[in-house]
C-alpha positions in Angstrom: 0.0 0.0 0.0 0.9 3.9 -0.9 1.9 6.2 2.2 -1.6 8.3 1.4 -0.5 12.0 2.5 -3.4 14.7 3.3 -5.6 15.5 5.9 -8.8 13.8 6.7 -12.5 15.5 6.6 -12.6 15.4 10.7 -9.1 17.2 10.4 -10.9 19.7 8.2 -13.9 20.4 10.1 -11.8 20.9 13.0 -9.7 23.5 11.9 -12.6 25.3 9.9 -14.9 24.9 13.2 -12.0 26.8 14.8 -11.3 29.6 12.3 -15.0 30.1 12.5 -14.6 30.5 16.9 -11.8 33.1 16.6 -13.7 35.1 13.4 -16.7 35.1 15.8 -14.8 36.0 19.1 -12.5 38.8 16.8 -16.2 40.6 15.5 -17.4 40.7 18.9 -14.4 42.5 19.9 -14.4 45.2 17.0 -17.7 45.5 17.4 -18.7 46.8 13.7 -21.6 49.2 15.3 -19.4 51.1 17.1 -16.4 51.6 14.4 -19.3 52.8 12.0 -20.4 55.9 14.7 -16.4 56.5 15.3 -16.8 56.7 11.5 -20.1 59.3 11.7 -19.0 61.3 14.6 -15.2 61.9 12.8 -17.7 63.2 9.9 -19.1 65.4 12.4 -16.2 66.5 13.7 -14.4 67.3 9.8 -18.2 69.3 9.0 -17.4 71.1 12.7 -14.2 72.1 10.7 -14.8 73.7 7.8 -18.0 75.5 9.3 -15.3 76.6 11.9 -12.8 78.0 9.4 -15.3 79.4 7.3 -16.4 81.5 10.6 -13.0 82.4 11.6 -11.9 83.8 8.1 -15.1 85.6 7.4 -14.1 87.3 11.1 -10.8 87.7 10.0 -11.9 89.6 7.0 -14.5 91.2 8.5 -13.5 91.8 12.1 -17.0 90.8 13.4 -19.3 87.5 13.9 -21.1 87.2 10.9 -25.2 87.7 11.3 -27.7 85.0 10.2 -27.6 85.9 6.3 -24.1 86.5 6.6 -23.0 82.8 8.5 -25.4 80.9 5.6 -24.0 82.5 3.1 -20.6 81.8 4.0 -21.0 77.9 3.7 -21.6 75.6 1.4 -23.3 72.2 1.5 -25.5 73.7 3.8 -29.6 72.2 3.7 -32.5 73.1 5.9 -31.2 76.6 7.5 -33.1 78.4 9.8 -31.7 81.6 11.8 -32.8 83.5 14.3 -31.5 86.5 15.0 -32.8 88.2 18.1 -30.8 91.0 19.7 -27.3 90.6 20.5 -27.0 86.4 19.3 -27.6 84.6 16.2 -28.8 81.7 16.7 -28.4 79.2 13.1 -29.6 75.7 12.8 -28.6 73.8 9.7 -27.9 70.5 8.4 -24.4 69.5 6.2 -24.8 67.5 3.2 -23.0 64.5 3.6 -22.7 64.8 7.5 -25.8 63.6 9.2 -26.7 64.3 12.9 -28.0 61.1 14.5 -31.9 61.6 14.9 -32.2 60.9 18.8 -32.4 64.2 19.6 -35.7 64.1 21.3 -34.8 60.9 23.3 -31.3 62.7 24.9 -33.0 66.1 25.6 -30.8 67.8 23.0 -31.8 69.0 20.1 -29.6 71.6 18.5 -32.0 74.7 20.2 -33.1 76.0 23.2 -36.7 74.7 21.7 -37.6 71.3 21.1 -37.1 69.9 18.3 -37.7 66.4 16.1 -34.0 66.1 14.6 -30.4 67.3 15.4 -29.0 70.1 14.0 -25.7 71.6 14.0 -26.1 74.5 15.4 -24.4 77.8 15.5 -24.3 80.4 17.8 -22.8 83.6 17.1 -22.6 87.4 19.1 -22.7 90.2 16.8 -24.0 93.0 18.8 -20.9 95.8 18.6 -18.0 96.6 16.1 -15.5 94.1 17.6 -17.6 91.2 19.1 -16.1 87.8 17.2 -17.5 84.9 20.1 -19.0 81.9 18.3 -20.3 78.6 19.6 -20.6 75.5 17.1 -22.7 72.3 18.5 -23.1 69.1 17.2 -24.7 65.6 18.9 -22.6 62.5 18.4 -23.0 59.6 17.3 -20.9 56.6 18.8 -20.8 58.9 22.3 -23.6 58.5 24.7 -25.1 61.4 25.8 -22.5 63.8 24.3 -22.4 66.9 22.2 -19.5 68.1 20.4 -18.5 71.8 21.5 -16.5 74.0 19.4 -15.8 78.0 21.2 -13.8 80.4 19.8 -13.5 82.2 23.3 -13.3 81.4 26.7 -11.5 78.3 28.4 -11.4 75.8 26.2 -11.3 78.0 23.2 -10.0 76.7 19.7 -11.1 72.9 20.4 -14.0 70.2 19.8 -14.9 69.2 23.2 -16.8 66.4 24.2 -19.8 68.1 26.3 -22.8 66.0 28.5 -25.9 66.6 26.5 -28.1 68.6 28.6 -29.5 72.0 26.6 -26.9 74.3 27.0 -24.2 71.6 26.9 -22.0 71.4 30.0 -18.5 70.8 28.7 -15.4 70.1 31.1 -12.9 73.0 30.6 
């Protein structure tokens, strides 16, 4: 008789039983769910961005916050805008193209406003009262982080960063 060389179908299963353990243990750590709202809220943050330097160069052209017409006109990609413009603050909430808010708003108690509201918004809070007032506040709810609204201020402690803030309506942020 030949010396038969291979493996056996037992052998086989085995080792395909145990590739398909340690596939099943590896997705339960990476945990897809929660890469894809890392994913989302590092959208958020990049949207944060560019509505951020879009701000900061119409100031620096301008010397001044822009007003509602002014902060909307300034950006692009920009869907479902409404501003209110009440005394001394402007008060925008929009939507980017591309870079949606998650749409549990209602269930965290923040919404974007100081009304309630059915969806997040980013929204955009601006001082424009006076020749040299240039404070801005940029808000967006996250995705992946419970409970957490992403806090951009151009003043103040803190000023020049996204911070992660607790979601209560005016987010509480830790610097």
């Amino acid at each position: 008789m030949k010396n038969q060389k291979g493996f056996t179908l037992i052998e086989l299963l085995i080792v395909i039983v145990i590739i398909g353990i340690l596939a099943g243990v590896l997705i339960a750590i990476i945990n897809p769910g929660a890469q894809q709202n890392r994913a989302k809220d590092a959208g958020i943050k990049a949207a944060m961005n560019k509505v951020v330097l879009a701000t900061e160069g119409y100031i620096s052209s301008y010397g001044i916050s822009p007003n509602d017409a002014q902060f909307i006109g300034s950006l692009q990609n920009v869907l479902g805008s409404t501003c209110a413009a009440g005394g001394v603050d402007v008060n925008c909430l929009f939507t980017v193209t591309g870079n949606s808010l998650p749409s549990t708003c209602d269930a965290s108690g923040w919404t974007g406003s100081g009304a309630s509201a059915s969806a997040c918004s980013y929204n955009y809070v601006g001082t424009v009262a006076g020749a040299t007032q240039t404070n801005f506040t940029l808000y967006a709810k996250s995705f992946g982080i419970t409970d957490t609204v992403f806090t951009y201020k151009n003043f103040g402690t803190g000023a020049g960063q996204i911070q992660h803030c607790t979601g209560a309506n005016p987010p509480v942020c830790p610097l």
